[in-house]
C-alpha positions as CSV (number, residue, x, y, z in Angstrom):
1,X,0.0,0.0,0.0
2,X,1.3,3.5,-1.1
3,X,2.6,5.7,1.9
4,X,-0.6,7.9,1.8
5,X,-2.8,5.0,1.3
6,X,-4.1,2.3,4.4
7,X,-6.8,0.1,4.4
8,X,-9.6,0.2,6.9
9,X,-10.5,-2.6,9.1
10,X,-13.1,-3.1,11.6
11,X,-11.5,-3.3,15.7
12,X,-12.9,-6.7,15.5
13,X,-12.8,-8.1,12.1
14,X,-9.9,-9.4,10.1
15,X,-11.9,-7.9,7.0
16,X,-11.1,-4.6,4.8
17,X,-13.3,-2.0,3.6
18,X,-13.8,-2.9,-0.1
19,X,-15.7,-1.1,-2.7
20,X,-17.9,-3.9,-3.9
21,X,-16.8,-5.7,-7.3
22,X,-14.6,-2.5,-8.1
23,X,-17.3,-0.4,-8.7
24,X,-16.8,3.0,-9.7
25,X,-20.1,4.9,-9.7
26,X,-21.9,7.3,-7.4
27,X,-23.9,5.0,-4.6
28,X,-21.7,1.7,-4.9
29,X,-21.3,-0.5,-2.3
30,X,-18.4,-0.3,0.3
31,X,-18.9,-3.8,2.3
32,X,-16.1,-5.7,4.6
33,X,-13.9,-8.2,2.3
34,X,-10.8,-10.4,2.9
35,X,-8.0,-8.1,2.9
36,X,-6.0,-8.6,0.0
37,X,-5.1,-4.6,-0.4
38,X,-6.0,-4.4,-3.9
39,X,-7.0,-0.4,-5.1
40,X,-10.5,-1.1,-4.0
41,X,-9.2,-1.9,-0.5
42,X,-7.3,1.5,-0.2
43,X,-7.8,4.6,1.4
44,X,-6.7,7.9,1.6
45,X,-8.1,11.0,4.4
46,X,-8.3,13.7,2.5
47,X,-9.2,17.5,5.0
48,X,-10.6,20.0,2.4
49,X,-10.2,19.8,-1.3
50,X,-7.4,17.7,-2.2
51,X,-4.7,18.2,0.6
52,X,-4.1,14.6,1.4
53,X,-3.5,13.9,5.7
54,X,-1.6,10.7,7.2
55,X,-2.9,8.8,9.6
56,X,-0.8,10.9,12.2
57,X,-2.7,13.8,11.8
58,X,-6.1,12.5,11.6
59,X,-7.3,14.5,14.6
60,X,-8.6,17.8,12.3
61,X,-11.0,20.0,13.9
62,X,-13.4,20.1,10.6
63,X,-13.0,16.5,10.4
64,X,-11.5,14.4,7.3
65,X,-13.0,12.7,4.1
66,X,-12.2,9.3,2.9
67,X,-11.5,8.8,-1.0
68,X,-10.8,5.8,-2.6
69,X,-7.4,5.0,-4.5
70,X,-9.6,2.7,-6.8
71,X,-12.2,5.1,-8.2
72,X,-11.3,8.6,-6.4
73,X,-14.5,8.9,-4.7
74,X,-15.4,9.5,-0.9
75,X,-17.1,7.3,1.4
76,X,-20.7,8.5,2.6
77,X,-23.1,7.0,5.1
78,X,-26.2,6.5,2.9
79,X,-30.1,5.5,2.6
80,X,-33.3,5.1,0.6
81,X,-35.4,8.3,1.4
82,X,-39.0,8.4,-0.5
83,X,-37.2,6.3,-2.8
84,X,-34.1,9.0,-3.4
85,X,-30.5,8.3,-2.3
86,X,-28.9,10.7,0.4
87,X,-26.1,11.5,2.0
88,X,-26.7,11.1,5.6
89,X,-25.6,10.0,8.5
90,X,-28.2,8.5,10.2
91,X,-28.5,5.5,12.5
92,X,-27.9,2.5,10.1
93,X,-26.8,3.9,7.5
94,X,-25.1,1.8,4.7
95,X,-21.9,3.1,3.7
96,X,-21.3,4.1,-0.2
97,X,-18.5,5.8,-2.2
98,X,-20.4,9.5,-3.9
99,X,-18.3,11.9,-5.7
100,X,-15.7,14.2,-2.9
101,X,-17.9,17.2,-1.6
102,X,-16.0,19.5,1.1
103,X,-18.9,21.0,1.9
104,X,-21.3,18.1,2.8
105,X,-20.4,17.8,6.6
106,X,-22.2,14.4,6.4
107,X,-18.8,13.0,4.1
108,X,-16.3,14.4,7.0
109,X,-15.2,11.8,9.7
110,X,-13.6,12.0,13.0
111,X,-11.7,9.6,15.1
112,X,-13.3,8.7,18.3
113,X,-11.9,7.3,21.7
114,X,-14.0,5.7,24.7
């Protein structure tokens, strides 16, 4: 994996966050998938446009984006609202790669301690 790029894993699984079958459109599937750190399994925090962060300085006080090495787009929490796709984060939400927004505070994560 480039140095920019890391895969996520779940604190309990031994899976990767994969963009389903290497999909590359707006609203694809991000599922967990034995690791195998192809480009579908790589990701990159991106604060802002383009300025790409390392994990080190993941603590940003506007929070980070997520793009994907594989098809450059950022993972979203998602769902089905009167039958139209959102960005949202609301309890179980799917997550899905959408084309990078800045300005969607729903796109931007934090980390998170106990």
């Amino acid at each position: 994996v480039h140095s920019h790029y890391f895969a996520l894993v779940p604190q309990n699984s031994k899976m990767c966050l994969d963009v389903f079958a290497y999909k590359k459109h707006d609203f694809a599937h991000v599922v967990t998938w034995p690791c195998n750190f192809a480009g579908n399994q790589q990701w990159v925090a991106v604060i802002g446009g383009d300025k790409v962060t390392t994990a080190k300085t993941f603590k940003h006080k506007t929070g980070f984006m997520i793009r994907s090495r594989f098809s450059g787009k950022c993972l979203a929490p998602h769902v089905k609202h009167n039958g139209k796709n959102r960005v949202v984060a609301w309890q179980g939400a799917r997550l899905v790669q959408v084309k990078c927004n800045p300005r969607d505070i729903n796109m931007r994560f934090k980390s998170a301690s106990r």
